[in-house]
BALOBA-1460 file (C-alpha; in Angstrom, 3 decimals):
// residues 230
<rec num="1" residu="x" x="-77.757" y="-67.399" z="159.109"/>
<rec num="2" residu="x" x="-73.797" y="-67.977" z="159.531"/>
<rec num="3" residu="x" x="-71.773" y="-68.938" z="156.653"/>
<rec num="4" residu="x" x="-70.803" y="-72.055" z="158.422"/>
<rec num="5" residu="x" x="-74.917" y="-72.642" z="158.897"/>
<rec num="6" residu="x" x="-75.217" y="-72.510" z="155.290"/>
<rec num="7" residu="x" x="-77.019" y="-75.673" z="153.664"/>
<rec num="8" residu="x" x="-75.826" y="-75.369" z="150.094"/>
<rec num="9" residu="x" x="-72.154" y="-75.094" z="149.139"/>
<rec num="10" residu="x" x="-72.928" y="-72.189" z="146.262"/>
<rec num="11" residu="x" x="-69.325" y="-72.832" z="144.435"/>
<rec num="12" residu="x" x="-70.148" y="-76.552" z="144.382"/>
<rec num="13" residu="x" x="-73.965" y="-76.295" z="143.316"/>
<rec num="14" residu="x" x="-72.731" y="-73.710" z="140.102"/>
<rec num="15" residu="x" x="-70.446" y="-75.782" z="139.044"/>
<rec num="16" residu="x" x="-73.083" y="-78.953" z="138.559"/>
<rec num="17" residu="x" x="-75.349" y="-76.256" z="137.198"/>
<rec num="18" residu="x" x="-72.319" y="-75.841" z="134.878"/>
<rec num="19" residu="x" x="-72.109" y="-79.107" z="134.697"/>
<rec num="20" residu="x" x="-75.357" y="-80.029" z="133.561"/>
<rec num="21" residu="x" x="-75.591" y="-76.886" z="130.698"/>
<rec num="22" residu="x" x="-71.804" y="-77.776" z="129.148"/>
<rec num="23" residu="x" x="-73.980" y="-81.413" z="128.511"/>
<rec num="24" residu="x" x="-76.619" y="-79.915" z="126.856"/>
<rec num="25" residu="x" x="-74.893" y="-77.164" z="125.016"/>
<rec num="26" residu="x" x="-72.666" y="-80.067" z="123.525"/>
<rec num="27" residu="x" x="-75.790" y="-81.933" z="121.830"/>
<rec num="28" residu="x" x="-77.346" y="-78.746" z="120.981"/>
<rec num="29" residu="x" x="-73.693" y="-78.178" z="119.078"/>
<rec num="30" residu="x" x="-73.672" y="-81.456" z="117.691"/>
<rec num="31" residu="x" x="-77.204" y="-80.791" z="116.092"/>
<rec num="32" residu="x" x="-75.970" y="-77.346" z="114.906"/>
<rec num="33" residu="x" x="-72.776" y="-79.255" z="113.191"/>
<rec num="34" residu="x" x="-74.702" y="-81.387" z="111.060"/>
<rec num="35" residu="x" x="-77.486" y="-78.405" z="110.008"/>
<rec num="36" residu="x" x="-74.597" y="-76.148" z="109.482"/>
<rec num="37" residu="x" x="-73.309" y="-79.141" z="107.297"/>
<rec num="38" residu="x" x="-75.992" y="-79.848" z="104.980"/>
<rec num="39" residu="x" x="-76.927" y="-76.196" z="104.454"/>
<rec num="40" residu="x" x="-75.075" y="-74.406" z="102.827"/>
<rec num="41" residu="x" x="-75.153" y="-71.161" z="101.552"/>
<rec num="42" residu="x" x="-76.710" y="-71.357" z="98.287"/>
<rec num="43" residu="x" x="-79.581" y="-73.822" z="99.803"/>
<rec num="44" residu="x" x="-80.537" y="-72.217" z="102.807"/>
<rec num="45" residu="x" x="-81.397" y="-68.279" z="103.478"/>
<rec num="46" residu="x" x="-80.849" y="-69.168" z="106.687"/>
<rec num="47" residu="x" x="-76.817" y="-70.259" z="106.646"/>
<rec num="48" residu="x" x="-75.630" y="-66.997" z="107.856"/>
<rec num="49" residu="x" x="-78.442" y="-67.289" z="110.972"/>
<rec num="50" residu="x" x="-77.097" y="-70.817" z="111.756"/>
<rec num="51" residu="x" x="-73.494" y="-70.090" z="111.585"/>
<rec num="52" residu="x" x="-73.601" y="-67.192" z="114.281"/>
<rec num="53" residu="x" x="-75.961" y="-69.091" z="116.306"/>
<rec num="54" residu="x" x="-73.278" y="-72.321" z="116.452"/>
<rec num="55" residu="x" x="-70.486" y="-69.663" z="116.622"/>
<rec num="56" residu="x" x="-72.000" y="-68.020" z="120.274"/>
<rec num="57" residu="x" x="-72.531" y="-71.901" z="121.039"/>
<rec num="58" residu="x" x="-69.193" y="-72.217" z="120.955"/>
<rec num="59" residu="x" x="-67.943" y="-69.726" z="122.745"/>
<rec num="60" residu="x" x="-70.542" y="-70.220" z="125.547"/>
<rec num="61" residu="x" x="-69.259" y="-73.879" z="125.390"/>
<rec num="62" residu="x" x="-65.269" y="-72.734" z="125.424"/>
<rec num="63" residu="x" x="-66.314" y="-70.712" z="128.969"/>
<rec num="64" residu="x" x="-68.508" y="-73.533" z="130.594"/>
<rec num="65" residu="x" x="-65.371" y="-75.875" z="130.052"/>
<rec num="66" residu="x" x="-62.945" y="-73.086" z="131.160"/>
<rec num="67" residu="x" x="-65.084" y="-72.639" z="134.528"/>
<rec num="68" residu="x" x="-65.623" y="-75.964" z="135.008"/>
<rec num="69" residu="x" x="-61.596" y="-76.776" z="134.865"/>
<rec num="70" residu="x" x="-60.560" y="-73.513" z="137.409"/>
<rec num="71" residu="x" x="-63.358" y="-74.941" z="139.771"/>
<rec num="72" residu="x" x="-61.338" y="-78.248" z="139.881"/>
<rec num="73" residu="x" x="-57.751" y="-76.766" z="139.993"/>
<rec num="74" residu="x" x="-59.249" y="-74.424" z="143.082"/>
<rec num="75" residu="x" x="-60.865" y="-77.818" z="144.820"/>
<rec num="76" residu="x" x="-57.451" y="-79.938" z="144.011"/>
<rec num="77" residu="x" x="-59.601" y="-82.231" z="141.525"/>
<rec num="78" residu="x" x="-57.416" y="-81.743" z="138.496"/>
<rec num="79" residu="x" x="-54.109" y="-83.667" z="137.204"/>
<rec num="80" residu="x" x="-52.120" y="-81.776" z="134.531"/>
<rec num="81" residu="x" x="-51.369" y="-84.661" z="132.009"/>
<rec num="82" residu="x" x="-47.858" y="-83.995" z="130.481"/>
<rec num="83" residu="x" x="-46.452" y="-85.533" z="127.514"/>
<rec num="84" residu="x" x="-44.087" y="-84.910" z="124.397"/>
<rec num="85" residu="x" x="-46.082" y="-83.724" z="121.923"/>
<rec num="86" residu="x" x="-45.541" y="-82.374" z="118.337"/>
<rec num="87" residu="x" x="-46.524" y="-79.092" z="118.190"/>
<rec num="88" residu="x" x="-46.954" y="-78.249" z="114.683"/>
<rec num="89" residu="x" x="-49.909" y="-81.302" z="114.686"/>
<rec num="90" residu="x" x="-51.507" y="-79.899" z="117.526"/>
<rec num="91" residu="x" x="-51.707" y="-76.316" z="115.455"/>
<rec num="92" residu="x" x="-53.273" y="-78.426" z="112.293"/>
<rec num="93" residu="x" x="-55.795" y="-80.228" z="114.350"/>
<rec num="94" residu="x" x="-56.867" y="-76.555" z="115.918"/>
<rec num="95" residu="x" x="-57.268" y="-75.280" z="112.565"/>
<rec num="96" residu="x" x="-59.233" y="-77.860" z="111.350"/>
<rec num="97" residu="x" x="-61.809" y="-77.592" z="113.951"/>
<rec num="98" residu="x" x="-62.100" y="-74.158" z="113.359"/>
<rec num="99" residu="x" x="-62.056" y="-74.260" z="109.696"/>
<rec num="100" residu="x" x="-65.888" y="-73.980" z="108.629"/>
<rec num="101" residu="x" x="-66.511" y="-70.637" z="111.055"/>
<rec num="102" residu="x" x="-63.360" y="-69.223" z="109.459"/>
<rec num="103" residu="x" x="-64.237" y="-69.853" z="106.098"/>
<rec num="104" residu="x" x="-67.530" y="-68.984" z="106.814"/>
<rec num="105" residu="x" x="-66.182" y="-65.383" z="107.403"/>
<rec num="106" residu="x" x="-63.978" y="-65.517" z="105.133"/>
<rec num="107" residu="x" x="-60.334" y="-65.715" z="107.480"/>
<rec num="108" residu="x" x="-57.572" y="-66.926" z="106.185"/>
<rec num="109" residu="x" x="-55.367" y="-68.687" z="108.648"/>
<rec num="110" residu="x" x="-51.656" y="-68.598" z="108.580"/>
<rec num="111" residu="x" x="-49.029" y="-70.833" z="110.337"/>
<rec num="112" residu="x" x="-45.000" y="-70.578" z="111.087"/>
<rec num="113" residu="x" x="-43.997" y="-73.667" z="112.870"/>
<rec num="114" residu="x" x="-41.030" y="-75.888" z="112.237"/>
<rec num="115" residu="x" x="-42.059" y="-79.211" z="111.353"/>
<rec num="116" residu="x" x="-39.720" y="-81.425" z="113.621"/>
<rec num="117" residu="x" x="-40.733" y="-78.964" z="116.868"/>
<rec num="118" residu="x" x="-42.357" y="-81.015" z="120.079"/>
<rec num="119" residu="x" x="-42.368" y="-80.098" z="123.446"/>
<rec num="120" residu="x" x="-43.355" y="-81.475" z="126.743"/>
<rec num="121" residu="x" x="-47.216" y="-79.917" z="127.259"/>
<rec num="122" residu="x" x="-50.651" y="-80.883" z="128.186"/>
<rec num="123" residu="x" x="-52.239" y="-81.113" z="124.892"/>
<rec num="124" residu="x" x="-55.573" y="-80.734" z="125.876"/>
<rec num="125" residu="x" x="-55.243" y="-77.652" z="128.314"/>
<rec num="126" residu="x" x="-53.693" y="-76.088" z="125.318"/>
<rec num="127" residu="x" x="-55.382" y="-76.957" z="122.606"/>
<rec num="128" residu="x" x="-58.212" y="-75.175" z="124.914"/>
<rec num="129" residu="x" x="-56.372" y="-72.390" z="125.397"/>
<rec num="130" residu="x" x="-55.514" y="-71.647" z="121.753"/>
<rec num="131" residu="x" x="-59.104" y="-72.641" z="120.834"/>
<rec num="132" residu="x" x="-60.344" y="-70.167" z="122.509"/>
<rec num="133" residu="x" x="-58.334" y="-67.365" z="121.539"/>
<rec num="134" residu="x" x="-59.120" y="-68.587" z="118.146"/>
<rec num="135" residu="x" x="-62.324" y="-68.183" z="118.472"/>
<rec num="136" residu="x" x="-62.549" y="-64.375" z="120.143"/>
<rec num="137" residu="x" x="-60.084" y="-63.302" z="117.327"/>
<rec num="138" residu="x" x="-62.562" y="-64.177" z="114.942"/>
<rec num="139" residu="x" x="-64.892" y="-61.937" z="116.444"/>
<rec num="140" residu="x" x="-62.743" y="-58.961" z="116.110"/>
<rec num="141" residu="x" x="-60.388" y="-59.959" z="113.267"/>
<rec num="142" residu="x" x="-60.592" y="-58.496" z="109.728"/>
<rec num="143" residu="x" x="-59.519" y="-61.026" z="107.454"/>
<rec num="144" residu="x" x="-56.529" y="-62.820" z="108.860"/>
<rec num="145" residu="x" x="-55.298" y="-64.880" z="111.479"/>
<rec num="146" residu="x" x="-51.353" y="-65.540" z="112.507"/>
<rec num="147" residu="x" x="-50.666" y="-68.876" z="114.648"/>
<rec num="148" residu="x" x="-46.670" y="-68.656" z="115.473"/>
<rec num="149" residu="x" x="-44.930" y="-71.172" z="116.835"/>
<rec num="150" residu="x" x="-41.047" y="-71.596" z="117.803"/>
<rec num="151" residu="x" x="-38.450" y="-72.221" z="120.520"/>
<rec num="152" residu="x" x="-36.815" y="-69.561" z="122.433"/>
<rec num="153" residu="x" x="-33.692" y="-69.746" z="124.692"/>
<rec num="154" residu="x" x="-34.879" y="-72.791" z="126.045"/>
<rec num="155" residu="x" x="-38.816" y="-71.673" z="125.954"/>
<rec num="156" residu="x" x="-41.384" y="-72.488" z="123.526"/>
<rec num="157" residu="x" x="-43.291" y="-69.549" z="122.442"/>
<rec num="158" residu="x" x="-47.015" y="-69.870" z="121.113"/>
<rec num="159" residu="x" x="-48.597" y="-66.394" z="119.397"/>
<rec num="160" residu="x" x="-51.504" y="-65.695" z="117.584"/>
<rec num="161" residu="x" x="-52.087" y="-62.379" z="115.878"/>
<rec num="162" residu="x" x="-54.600" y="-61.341" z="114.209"/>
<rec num="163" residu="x" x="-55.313" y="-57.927" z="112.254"/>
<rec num="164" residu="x" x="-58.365" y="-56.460" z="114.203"/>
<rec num="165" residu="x" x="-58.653" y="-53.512" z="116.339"/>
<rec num="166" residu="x" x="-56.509" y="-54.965" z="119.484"/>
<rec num="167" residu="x" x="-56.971" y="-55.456" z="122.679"/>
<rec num="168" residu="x" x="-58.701" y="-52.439" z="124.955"/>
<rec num="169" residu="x" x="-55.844" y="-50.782" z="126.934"/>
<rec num="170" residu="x" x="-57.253" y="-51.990" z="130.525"/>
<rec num="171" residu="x" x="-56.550" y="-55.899" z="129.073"/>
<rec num="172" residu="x" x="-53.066" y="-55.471" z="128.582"/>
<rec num="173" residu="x" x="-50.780" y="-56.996" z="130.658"/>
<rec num="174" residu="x" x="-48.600" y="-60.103" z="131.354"/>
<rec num="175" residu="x" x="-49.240" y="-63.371" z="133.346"/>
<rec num="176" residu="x" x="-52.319" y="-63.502" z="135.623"/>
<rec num="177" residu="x" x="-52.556" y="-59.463" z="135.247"/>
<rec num="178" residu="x" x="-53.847" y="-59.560" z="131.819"/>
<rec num="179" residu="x" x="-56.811" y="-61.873" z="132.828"/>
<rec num="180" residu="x" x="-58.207" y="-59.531" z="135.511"/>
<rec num="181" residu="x" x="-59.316" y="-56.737" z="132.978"/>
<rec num="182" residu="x" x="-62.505" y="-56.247" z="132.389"/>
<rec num="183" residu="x" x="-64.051" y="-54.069" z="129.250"/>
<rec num="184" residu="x" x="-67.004" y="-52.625" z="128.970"/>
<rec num="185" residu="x" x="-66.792" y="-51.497" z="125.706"/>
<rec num="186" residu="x" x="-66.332" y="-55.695" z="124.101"/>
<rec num="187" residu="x" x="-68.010" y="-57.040" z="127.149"/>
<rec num="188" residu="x" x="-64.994" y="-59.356" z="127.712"/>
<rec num="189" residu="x" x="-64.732" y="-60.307" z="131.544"/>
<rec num="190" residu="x" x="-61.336" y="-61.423" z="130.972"/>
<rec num="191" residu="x" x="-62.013" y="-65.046" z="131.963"/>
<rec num="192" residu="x" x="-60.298" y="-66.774" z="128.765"/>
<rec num="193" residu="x" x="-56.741" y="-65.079" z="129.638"/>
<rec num="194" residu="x" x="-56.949" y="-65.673" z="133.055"/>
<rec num="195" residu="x" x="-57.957" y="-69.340" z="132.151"/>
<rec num="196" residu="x" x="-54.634" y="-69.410" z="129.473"/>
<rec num="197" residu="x" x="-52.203" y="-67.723" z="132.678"/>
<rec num="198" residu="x" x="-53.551" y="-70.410" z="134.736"/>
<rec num="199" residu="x" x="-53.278" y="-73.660" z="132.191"/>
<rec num="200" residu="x" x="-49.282" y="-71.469" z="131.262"/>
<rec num="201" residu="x" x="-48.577" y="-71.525" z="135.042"/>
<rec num="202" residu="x" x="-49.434" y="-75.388" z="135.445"/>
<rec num="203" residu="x" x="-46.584" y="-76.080" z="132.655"/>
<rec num="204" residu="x" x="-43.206" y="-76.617" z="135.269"/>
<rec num="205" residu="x" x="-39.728" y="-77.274" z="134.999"/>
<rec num="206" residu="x" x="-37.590" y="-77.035" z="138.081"/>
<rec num="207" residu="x" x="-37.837" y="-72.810" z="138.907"/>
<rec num="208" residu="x" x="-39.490" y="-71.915" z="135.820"/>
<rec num="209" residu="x" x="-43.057" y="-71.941" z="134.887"/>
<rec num="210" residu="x" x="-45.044" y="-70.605" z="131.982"/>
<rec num="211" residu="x" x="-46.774" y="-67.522" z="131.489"/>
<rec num="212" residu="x" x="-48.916" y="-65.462" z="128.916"/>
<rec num="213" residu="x" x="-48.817" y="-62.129" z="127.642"/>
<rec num="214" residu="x" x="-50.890" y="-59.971" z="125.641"/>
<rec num="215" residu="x" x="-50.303" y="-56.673" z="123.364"/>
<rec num="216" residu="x" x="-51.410" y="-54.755" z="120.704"/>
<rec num="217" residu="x" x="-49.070" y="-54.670" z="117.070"/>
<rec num="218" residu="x" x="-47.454" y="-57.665" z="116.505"/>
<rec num="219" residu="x" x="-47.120" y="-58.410" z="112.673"/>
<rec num="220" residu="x" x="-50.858" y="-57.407" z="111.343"/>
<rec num="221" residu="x" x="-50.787" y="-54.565" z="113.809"/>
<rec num="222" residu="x" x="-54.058" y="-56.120" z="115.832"/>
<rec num="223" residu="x" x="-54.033" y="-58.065" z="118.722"/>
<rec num="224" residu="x" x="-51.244" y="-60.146" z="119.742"/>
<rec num="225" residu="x" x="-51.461" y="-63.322" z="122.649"/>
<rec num="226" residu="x" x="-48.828" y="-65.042" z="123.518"/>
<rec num="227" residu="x" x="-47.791" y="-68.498" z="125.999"/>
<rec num="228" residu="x" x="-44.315" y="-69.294" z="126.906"/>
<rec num="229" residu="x" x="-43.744" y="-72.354" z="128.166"/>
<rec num="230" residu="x" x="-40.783" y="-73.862" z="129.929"/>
């Protein structure tokens, strides 16, 4: 048959298959919460079980979303939604989210971000972004997290560092490069950084647009992402 014969339009039909799993992942998480909740370690044997089982949830959540949002910016169906927007309170409200799974492992969590910094972002595209990242660097992470925040020449620069093993050599790059490595050796297809260089390059102003980088060092010597935004 010719592709212009074809009687299902595959990107379209995934993404409602996408669609309809992101739905039923999020009551499935919404169950876990409240288990993971009233269970805790000294009641239930099982605590550990449930807290890696809502952590893959997560992360199987974080990639339905981050499909489901390129499929839209590809088909012209999403609006970037700009506004001034303290940064430091979008940090807190990240951490707090992810609070139980890093306590759960034992993470500590450190911030450096003035208090009177805002800037002119799309909270929610980066509060995905930076959620996500959160949640791979407590995969590979030690025992501590770095979330860095400050303005630079006119740019504001997100980072988050963490004290792991770093990034595998073929990931390393800067803007859309660093999301088109692939490891075998972590499994990672690369689809969260190419999400973050995507969401970075829909922040504008006039010739400048933002971008992402990624590297190994950094302060605790592990991996080390980082947005700059114009």
């Amino acid at each position: 048959m010719d592709k212009t014969e074809r009687l299902i339009d595959f990107p379209a039909f995934l993404a409602s298959m996408a669609h309809d799993m992101k739905n039923s992942l999020s009551m499935l998480l919404s169950t876990l919460d409240e288990v993971v909740g009233a269970c805790t370690p000294e009641k239930c044997p099982s605590h550990r079980h449930l807290s890696q089982m809502q952590y893959e949830a997560t992360r199987v959540n974080f990639n339905l979303i981050q499909l489901l949002t390129l499929y839209k910016m590809d088909h012209d169906q999403f609006s970037v939604n700009i506004s001034h927007y303290p940064v430091s309170e979008l940090i807190e409200e990240i951490i707090m989210q992810n609070k139980p799974l890093l306590d759960f492992k034992g993470i500590e969590i450190f911030t450096e971000c003035p208090d009177d910094l805002t800037w002119f972002i799309d909270s929610n595209l980066i509060s995905g972004v930076i959620n996500n990242i959160l949640n791979n660097a407590y995969r590979y992470t030690k025992s501590k997290i770095l979330i860095r925040a400050d303005e630079k020449d006119g740019w504001l620069v997100l980072s988050i560092e963490d004290d792991g093993e770093g990034y595998p050599e073929e990931m390393l790059g800067t803007g859309v490069q660093a999301g088109r490595g692939v490891s075998f050796k972590t499994g990672s297809t690369g689809l969260g950084l190419y999400f973050a260089s995507m969401v970075a390059k829909l922040h504008k102003n006039k010739d400048k647009e933002g971008f992402i980088s990624i590297s190994n060092g950094g302060e605790y010597g592990g991996g080390c992402f980082k947005m700059t935004l114009p």
